[in-house]
C-alpha positions as CSV (number, residue, x, y, z in Angstrom):
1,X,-26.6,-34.8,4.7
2,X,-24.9,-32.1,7.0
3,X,-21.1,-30.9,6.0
4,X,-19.3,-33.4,7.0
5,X,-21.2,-36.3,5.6
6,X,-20.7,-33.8,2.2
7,X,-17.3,-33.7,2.8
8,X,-16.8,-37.2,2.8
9,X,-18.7,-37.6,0.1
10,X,-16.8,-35.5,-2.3
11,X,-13.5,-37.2,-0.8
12,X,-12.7,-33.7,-0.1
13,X,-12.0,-35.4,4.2
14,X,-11.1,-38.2,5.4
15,X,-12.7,-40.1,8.7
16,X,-9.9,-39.0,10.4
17,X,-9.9,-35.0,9.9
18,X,-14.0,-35.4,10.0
19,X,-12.8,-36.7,13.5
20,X,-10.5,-34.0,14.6
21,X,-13.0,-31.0,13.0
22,X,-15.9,-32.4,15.4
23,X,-13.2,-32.5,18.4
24,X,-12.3,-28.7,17.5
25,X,-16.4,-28.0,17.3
26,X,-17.1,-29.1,20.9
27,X,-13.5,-27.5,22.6
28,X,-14.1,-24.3,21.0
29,X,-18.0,-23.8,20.2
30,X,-17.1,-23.5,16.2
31,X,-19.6,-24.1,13.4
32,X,-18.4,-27.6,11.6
33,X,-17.7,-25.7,8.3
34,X,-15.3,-22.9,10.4
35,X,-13.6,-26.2,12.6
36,X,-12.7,-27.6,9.1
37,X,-11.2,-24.4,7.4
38,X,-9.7,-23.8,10.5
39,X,-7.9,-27.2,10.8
40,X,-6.4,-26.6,7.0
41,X,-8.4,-29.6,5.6
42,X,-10.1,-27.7,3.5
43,X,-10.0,-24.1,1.8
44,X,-12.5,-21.5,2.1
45,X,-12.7,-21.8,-2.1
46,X,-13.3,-25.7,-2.3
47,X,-16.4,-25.3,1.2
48,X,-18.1,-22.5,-1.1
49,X,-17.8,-24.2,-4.0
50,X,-19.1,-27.1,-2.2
51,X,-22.4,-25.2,-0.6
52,X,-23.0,-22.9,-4.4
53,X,-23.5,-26.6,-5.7
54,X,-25.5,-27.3,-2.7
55,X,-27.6,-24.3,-2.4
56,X,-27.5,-23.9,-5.7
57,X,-26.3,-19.9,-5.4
58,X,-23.9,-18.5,-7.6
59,X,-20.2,-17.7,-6.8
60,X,-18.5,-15.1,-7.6
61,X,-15.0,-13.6,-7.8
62,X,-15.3,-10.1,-6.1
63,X,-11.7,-8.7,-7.7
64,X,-13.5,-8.9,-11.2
65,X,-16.9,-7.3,-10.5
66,X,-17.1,-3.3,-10.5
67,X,-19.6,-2.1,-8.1
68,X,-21.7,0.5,-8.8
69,X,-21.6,3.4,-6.0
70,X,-25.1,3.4,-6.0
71,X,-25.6,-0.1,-5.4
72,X,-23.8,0.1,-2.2
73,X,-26.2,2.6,-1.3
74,X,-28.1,0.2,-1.4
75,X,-27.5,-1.1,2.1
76,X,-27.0,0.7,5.4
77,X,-23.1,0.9,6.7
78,X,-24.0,-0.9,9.8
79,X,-25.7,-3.8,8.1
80,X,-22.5,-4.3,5.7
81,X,-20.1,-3.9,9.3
82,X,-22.4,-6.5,11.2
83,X,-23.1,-8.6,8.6
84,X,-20.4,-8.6,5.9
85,X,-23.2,-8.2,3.5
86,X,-21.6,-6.9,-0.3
87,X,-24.5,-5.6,-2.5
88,X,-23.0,-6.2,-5.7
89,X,-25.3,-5.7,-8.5
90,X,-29.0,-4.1,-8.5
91,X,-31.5,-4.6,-11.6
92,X,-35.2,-5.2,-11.7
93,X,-35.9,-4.6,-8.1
94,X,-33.7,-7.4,-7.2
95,X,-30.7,-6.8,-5.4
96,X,-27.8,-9.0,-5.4
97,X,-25.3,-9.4,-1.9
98,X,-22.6,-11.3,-1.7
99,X,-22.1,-13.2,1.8
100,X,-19.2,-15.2,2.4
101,X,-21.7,-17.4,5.2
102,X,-23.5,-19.7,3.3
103,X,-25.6,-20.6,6.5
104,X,-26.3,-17.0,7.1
105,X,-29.2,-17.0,4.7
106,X,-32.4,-16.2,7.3
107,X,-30.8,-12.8,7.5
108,X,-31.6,-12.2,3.8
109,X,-35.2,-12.1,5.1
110,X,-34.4,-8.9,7.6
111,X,-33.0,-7.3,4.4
112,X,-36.1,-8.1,2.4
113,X,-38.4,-6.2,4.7
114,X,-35.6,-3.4,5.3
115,X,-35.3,-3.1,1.8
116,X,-38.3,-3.2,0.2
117,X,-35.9,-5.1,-2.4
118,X,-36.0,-9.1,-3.8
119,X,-32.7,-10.3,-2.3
120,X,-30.5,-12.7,-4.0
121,X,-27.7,-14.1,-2.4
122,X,-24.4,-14.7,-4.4
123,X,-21.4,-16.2,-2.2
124,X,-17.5,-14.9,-2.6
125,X,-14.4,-14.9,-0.2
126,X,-14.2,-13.4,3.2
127,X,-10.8,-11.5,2.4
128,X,-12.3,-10.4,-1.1
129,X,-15.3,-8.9,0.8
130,X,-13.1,-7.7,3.6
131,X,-10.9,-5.7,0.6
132,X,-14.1,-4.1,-0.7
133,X,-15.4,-3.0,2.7
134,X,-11.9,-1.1,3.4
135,X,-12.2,0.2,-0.3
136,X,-15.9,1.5,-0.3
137,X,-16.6,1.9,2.9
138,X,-13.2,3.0,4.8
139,X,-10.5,1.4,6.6
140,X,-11.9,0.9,10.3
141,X,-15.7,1.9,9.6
142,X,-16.7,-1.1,12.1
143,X,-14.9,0.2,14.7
144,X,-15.9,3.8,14.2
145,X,-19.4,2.7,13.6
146,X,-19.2,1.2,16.8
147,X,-17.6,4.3,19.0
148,X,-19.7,6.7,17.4
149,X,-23.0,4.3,18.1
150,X,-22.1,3.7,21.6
151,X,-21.3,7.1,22.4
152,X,-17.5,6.7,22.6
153,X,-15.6,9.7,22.1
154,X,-18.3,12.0,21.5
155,X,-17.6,15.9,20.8
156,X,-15.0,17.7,22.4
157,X,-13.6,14.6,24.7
158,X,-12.0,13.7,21.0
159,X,-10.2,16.9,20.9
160,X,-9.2,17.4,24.7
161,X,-6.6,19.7,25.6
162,X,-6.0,17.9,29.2
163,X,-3.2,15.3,28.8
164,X,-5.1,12.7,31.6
165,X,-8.4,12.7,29.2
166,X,-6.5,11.9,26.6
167,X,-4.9,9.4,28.1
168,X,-7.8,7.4,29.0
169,X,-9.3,8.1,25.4
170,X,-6.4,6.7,23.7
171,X,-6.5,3.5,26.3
172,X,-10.4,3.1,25.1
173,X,-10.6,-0.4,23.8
174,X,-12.3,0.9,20.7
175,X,-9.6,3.5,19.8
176,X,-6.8,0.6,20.1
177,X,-8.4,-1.6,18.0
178,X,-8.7,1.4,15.6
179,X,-4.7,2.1,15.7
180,X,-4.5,-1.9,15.5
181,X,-6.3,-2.0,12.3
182,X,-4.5,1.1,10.8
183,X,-1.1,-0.9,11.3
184,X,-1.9,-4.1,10.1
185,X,-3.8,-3.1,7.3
186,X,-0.7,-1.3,6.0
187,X,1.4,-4.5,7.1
188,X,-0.9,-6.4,4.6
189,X,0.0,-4.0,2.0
190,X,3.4,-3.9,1.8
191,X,3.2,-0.3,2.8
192,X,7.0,1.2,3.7
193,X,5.1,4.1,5.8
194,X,2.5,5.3,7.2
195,X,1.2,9.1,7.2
196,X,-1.3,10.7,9.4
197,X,-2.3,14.1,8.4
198,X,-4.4,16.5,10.8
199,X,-6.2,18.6,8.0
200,X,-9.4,21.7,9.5
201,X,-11.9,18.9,8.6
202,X,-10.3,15.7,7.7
203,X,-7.9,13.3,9.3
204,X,-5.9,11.6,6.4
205,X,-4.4,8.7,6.4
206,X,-2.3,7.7,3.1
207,X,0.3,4.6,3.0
208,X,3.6,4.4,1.6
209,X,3.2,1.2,-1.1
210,X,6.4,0.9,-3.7
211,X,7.6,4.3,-2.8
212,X,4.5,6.0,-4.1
213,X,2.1,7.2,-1.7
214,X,-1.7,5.8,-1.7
215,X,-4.9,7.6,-0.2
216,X,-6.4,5.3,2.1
217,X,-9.7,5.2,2.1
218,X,-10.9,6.2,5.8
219,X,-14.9,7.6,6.5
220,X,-15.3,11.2,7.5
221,X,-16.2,10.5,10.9
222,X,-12.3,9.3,11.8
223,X,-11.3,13.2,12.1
224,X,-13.7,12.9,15.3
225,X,-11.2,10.4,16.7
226,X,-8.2,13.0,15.8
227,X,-5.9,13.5,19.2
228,X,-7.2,9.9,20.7
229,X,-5.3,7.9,17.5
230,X,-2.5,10.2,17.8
231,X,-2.5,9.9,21.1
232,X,-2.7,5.9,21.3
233,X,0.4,5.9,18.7
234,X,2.3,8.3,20.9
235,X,1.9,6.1,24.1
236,X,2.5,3.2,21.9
237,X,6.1,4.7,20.9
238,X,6.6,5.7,24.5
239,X,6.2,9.3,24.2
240,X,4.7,12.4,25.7
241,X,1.3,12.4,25.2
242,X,0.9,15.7,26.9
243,X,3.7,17.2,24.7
244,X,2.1,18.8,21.7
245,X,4.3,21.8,20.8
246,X,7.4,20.0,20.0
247,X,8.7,16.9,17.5
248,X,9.0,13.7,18.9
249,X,10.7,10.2,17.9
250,X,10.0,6.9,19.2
251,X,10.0,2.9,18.7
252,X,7.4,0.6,18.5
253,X,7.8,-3.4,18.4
254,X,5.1,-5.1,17.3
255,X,4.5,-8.9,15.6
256,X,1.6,-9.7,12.9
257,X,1.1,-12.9,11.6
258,X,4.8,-14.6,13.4
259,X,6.1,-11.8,11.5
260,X,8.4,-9.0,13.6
261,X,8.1,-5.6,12.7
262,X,9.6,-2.2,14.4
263,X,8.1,1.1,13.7
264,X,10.1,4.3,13.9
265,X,7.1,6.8,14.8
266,X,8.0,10.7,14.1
267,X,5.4,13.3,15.5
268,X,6.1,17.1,14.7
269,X,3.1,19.4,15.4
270,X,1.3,21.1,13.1
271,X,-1.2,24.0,12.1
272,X,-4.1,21.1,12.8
273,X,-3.0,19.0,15.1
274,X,0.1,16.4,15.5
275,X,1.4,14.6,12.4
276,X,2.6,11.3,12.2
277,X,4.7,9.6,10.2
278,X,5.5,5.7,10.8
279,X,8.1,3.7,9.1
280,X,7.4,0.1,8.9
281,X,10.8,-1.9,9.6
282,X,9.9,-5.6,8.6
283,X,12.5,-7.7,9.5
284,X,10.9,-10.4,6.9
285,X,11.7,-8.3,3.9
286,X,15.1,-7.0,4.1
287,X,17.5,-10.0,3.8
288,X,17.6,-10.4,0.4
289,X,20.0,-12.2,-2.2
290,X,21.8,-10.0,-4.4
291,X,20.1,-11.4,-7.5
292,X,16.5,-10.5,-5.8
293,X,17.5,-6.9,-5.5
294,X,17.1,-7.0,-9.5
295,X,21.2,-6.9,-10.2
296,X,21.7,-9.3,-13.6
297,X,24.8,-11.8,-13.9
298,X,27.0,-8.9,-14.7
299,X,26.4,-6.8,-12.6
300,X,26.4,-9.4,-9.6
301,X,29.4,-10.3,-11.2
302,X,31.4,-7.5,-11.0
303,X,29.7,-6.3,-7.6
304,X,30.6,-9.9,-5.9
305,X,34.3,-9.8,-6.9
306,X,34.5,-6.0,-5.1
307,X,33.1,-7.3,-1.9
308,X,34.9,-10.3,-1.7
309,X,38.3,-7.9,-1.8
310,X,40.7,-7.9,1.4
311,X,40.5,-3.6,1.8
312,X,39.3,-0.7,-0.3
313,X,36.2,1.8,0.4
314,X,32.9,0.7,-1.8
315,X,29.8,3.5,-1.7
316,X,26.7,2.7,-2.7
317,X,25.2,6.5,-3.7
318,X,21.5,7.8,-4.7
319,X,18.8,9.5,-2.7
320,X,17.0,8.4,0.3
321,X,14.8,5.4,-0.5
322,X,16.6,3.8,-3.3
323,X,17.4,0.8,-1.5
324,X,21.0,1.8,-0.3
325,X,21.1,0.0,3.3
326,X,19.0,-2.9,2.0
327,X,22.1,-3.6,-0.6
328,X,24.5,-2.8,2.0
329,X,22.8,-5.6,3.9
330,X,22.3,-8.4,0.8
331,X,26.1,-7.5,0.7
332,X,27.3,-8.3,4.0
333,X,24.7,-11.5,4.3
334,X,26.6,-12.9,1.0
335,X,30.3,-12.5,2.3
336,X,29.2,-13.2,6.1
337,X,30.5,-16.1,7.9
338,X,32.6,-17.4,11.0
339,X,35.7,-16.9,9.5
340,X,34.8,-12.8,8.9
341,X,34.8,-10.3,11.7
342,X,32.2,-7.6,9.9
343,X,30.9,-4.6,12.1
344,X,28.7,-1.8,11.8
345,X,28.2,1.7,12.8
346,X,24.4,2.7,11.9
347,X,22.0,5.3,12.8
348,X,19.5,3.7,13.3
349,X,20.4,-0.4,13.8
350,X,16.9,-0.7,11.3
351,X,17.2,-4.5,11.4
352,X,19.4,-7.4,13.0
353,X,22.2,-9.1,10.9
354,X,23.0,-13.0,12.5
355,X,27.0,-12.7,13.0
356,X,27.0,-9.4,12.6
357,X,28.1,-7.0,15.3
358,X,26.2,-3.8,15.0
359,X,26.5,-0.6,16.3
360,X,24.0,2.5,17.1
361,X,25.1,5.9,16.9
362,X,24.1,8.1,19.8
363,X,24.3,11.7,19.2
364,X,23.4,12.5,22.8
365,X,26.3,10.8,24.6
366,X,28.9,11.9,21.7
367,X,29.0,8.5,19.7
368,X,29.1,9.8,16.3
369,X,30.3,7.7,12.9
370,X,33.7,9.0,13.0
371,X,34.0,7.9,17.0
372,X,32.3,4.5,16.8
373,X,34.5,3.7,13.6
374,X,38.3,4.9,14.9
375,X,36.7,2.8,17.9
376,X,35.7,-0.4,16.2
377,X,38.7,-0.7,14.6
378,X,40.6,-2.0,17.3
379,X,38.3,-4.6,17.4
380,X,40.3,-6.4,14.6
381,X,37.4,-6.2,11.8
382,X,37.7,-8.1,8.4
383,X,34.6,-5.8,7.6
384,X,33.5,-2.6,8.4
385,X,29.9,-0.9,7.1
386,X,29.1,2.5,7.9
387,X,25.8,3.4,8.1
388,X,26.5,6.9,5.7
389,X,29.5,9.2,5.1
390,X,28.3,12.7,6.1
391,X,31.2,14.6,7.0
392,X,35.8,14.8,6.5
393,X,35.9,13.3,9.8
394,X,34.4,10.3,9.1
395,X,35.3,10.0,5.5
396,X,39.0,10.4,6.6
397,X,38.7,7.8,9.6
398,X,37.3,5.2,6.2
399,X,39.9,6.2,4.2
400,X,42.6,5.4,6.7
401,X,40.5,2.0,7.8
402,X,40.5,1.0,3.6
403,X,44.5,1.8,4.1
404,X,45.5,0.0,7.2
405,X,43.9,-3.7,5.5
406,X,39.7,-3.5,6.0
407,X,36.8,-3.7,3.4
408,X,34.8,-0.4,4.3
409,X,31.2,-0.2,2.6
410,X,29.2,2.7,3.0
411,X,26.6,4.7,1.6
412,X,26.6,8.3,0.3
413,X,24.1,10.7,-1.6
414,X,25.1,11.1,-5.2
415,X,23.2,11.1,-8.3
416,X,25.6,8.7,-10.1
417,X,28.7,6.5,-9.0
418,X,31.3,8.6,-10.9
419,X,30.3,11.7,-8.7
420,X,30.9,9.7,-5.3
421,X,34.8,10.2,-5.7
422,X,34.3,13.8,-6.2
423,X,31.9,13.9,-3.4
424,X,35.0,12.8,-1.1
425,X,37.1,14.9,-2.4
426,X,34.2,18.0,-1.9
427,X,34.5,17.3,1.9
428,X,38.4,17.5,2.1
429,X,40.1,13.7,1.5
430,X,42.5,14.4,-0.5
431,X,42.2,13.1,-4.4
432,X,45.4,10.5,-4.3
433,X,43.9,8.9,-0.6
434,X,40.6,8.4,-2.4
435,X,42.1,7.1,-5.8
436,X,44.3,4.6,-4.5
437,X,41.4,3.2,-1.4
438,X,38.3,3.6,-3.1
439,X,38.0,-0.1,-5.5
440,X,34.0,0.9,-6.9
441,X,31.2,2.7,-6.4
442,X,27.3,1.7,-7.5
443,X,24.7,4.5,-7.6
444,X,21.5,2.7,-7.6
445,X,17.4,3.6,-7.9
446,X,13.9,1.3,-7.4
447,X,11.2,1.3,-9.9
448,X,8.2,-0.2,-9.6
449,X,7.2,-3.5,-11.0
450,X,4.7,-4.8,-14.1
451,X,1.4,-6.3,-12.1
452,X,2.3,-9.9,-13.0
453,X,-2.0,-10.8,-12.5
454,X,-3.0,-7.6,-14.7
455,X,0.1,-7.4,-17.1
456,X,-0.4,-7.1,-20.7
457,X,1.6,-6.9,-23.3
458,X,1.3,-3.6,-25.7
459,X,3.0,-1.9,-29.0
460,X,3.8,1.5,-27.9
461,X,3.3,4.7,-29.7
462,X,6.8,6.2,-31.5
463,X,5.5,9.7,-29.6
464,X,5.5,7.5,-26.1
465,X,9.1,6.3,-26.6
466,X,11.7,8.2,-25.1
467,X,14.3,9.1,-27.7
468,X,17.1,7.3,-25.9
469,X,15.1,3.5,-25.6
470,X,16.1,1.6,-28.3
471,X,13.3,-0.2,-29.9
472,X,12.8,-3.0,-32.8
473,X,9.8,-2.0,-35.1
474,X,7.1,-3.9,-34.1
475,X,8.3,-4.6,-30.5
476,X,6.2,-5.1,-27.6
477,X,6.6,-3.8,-23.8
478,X,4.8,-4.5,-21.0
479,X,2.4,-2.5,-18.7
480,X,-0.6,-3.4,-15.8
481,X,-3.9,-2.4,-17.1
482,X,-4.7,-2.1,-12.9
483,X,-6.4,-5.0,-10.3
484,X,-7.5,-5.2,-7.3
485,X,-3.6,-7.5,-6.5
486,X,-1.9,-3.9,-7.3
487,X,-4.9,-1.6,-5.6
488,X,-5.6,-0.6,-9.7
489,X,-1.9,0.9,-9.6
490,X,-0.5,-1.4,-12.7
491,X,2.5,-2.1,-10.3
492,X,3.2,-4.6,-7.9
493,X,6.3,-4.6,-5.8
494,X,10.1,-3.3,-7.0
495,X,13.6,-3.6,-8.6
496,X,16.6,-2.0,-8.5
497,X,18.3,-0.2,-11.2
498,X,22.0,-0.4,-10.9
499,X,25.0,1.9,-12.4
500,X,28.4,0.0,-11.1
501,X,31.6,1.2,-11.5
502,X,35.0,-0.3,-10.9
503,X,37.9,1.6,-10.4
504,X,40.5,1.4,-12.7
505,X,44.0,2.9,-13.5
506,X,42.3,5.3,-16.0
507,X,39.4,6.1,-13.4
508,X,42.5,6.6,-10.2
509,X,44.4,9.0,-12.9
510,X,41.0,11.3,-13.5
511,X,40.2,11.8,-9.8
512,X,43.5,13.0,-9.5
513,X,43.4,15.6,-11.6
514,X,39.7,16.8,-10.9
515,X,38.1,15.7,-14.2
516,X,34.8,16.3,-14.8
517,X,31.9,13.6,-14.2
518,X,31.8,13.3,-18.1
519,X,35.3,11.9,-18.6
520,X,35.1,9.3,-15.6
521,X,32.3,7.8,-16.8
522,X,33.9,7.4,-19.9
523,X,37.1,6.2,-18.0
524,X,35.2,3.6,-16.5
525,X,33.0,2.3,-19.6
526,X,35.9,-0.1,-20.3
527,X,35.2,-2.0,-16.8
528,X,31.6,-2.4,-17.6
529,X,30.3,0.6,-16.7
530,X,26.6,0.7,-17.6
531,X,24.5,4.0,-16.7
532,X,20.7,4.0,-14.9
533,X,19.1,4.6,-17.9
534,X,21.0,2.0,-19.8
535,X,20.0,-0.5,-16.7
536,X,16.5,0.4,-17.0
537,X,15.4,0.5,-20.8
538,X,16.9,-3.5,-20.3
539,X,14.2,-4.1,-17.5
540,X,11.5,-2.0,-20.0
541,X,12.6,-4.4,-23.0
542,X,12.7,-7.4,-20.6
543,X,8.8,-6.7,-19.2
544,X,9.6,-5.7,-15.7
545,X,9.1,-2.1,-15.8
546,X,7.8,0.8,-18.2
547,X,9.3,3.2,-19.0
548,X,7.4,6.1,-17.4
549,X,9.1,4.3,-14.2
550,X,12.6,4.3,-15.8
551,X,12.1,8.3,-16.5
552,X,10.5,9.2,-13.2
553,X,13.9,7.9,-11.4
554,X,16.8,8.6,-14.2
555,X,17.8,12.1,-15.5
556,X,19.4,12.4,-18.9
């Protein structure tokens, strides 16, 4: 019986898809199996299980086996590249290799007699064995493999000083498919950024995943390829490629998958070479609903009923990379619509609001925040977002837009909402302009998720409970053990830890007088004010964080 008469067998395809798979075969030269997966009518899982019964070879689940470093050993890089051979286990003199081609199985017989081993073959997933070739054996290893085989790039043309060499190395097929792969591989991560690092002997190449930075895993020989990645990014972001002495910005626009994604590329030289930095904009995973961002009923609560208000200022305050703009956005995607003129002054526009007119700031030609805001308010705006408050001038132009009748949101870098009055006040607004304009302000932070595949449930230690995290005897958190889902982190994706307050009589009298942090906050506990840490040892008792997280982020 050949596949499709198994198929139909098994009920697994009907007459009609066997049909269109054997249509697909002869227009594009596919294997029957591949024309069938590729069609959707069946999974990869349900054709191997199909051929292990068949063949009568195990399957197995690659994310649950550990793999011995000598086993891999076991088989030459080039073999694994070409072939997508896994050796997984080793006993006896028999050595077991996962394939995800269960018609592959006369090249067993080439590893037999290059071996000198018994081979048995065990099938598993493409992407499973895909994720353990980028683990063990590097991100891009093919490609390299290939360069350095066919002589691509060899010696000192990889570390040319002539911009026209480098040029044509960067425009090398190889070394795009390189960058390509690089990219895309931190697309499927989630990764927020990408570094490059020049080191004497190493190029490194680490991702930003959940805000904490991961080695990837990269073979030695990539430092060879040095100046023609960089270079290939550079002309990628439209910059100087002959320009090595000075920083450089630039934009790339790319899509992966349907999905659109900008990268903002920053290159400053260094002792090394040229560094790079990439920030991965992904216009997929920014518009959010305020209840995704992690914010409870309350808190969403209280937060909707400030940005549903006629006028007032409302700052969103913490560091760089809590999650401020993303908020900002949620914010203005709830109260949106076509009877709401909302604008924006940003720097940079990171991603594209439908019905929102947005603004980029231009430092060259003089179009600052405080110009682009006394400018967009004669555009009759129910809404106005500035990107950041950095200086009087734009703090004052705010204050006297939240005065004359507009909602102004805007971000600022505080450690806590109480201190974002004061802040204003630090750069010269006078204390009765902010009291009576400013309606809230929500200092916020991300902590990184429980692995929901490796999660397990725990009773922790007295000595591991921080003294503030109020605990029943007896009760349970939650914590990742580490999986191949959360690269063996314990985490998988974030939340948002939220500290609103709401200005209130008592709050407007305190800023006037210059009280200290201490007093507002307890000014503003009768309008629900809830610190970090107070939002975050809820999250810890509710099983989406741990604490470590929740102490990394807060300060007591």
């Amino acid at each position: 019986m050949n596949i499709l008469q198994l198929l139909l067998a098994k009920g697994l395809l009907t007459a009609a898809q066997a049909e269109d798979s054997t249509a697909l075969q002869k227009a594009e030269g596919l294997r029957l199996d591949r024309a069938v997966i590729q069609l959707g009518f069946v999974t990869e899982l349900q054709m191997l299980e199909l051929m292990s019964e068949q063949l009568h070879l195990p399957l197995v689940n690659l994310q649950d086996v550990t793999i011995d470093p000598e086993t891999l050993r076991a088989l030459p890089a080039k073999i694994v590249y070409r072939k997508r051979f896994i050796p997984v286990s080793r006993s006896n003199g028999i050595l077991n290799v996962a394939t995800s081609d269960a018609f592959d199985l006369y090249a067993f017989d080439d590893l037999r007699l290059s071996t000198g081993l018994e081979i048995q073959p065990v099938l598993a997933l493409r992407d499973d064995i895909e994720k353990v070739i980028k683990s063990h054996y590097g991100l891009g290893g093919d490609t390299l493999d290939e360069m350095v085989g066919a002589g691509d790039l060899e010696g000192p043309s990889a570390q040319v000083e002539g911009g026209e060499d480098l040029l044509e190395a960067a425009q090398e097929a190889s070394v795009i498919k390189l960058v390509n792969e690089i990219i895309i591989e931190a697309v499927n991560e989630r990764a927020s950024d990408i570094h490059i690092e020049p080191y004497e002997h190493q190029l490194s190449i680490r991702y930003r995943i959940d805000g904490v930075l991961q080695e990837a895993s990269v073979p030695p020989q990539m430092h060879r390829f040095q100046a023609a990645i960089i270079s290939r990014v550079k002309i990628l972001a439209n910059l100087n490629i002959a320009e090595r002495r000075i920083p450089q910005d630039g934009r790339i626009k790319f899509q992966v998958g349907g999905r659109q994604v900008d990268v903002r590329v920053s290159v400053i030289p260094m002792l090394f070479g040229e560094g790079v930095v990439m920030r991965l904009l992904d216009k997929s995973n920014v518009l959010f609903t305020l209840q995704q961002l992690g914010m409870d009923d309350v808190t969403y609560a209280l937060f909707k009923g400030l940005i549903d208000r006629p006028h007032g200022i409302f700052l969103v305050t913490g560091p760089t990379g809590a999650g401020k703009t993303t908020t900002l956005y949620a914010a203005l995607n709830a109260i949106v619509g076509p009877g709401i003129k909302v604008l924006t002054i940003e720097d940079p526009v990171e991603y594209h609001l439908h019905g929102v007119n947005q603004i980029p700031v231009n430092h060259q030609v003089g179009m600052t925040f405080e110009k682009g805001l006394r400018a967009i308010l004669r555009h009759d705006p129910d809404v106005v977002m500035i990107g950041e408050i950095r200086d009087l001038e734009t703090a004052r132009a705010a204050t006297q837009a939240a005065m004359t009748g507009h909602l102004v949101l805007s971000t600022l870098h505080t450690n806590d909402a109480a201190s974002a009055a004061m802040r204003l006040i630090e750069m010269g607004v006078e204390p009765f302009l902010v009291s009576s304009t400013m309606i809230g302000a929500m200092a916020q932070r991300l902590v990184r998720r429980v692995c929901p595949k490796c999660r397990e449930d725990y009773v922790p230690e007295p000595a591991d409970i921080p003294r503030d995290l109020k605990l029943e005897p007896g009760a349970t958190l939650a914590r990742g053990r580490g999986c191949p889902y959360c690269r063996n982190t314990g985490y998988r994706g974030r939340t948002g830890l939220y500290e609103l307050m709401v200005m209130n009589d008592v709050i407007a009298e305190k800023i006037i007088e210059r009280a200290p942090v201490p007093q507002i906050i307890a000014a503003g506990r009768p309008s629900g004010l809830r610190l970090l840490r107070e939002d975050g040892w809820i999250k810890v008792r509710a099983g989406q964080t741990t604490p470590d997280e929740v102490v990394f982020c807060t300060a007591l």
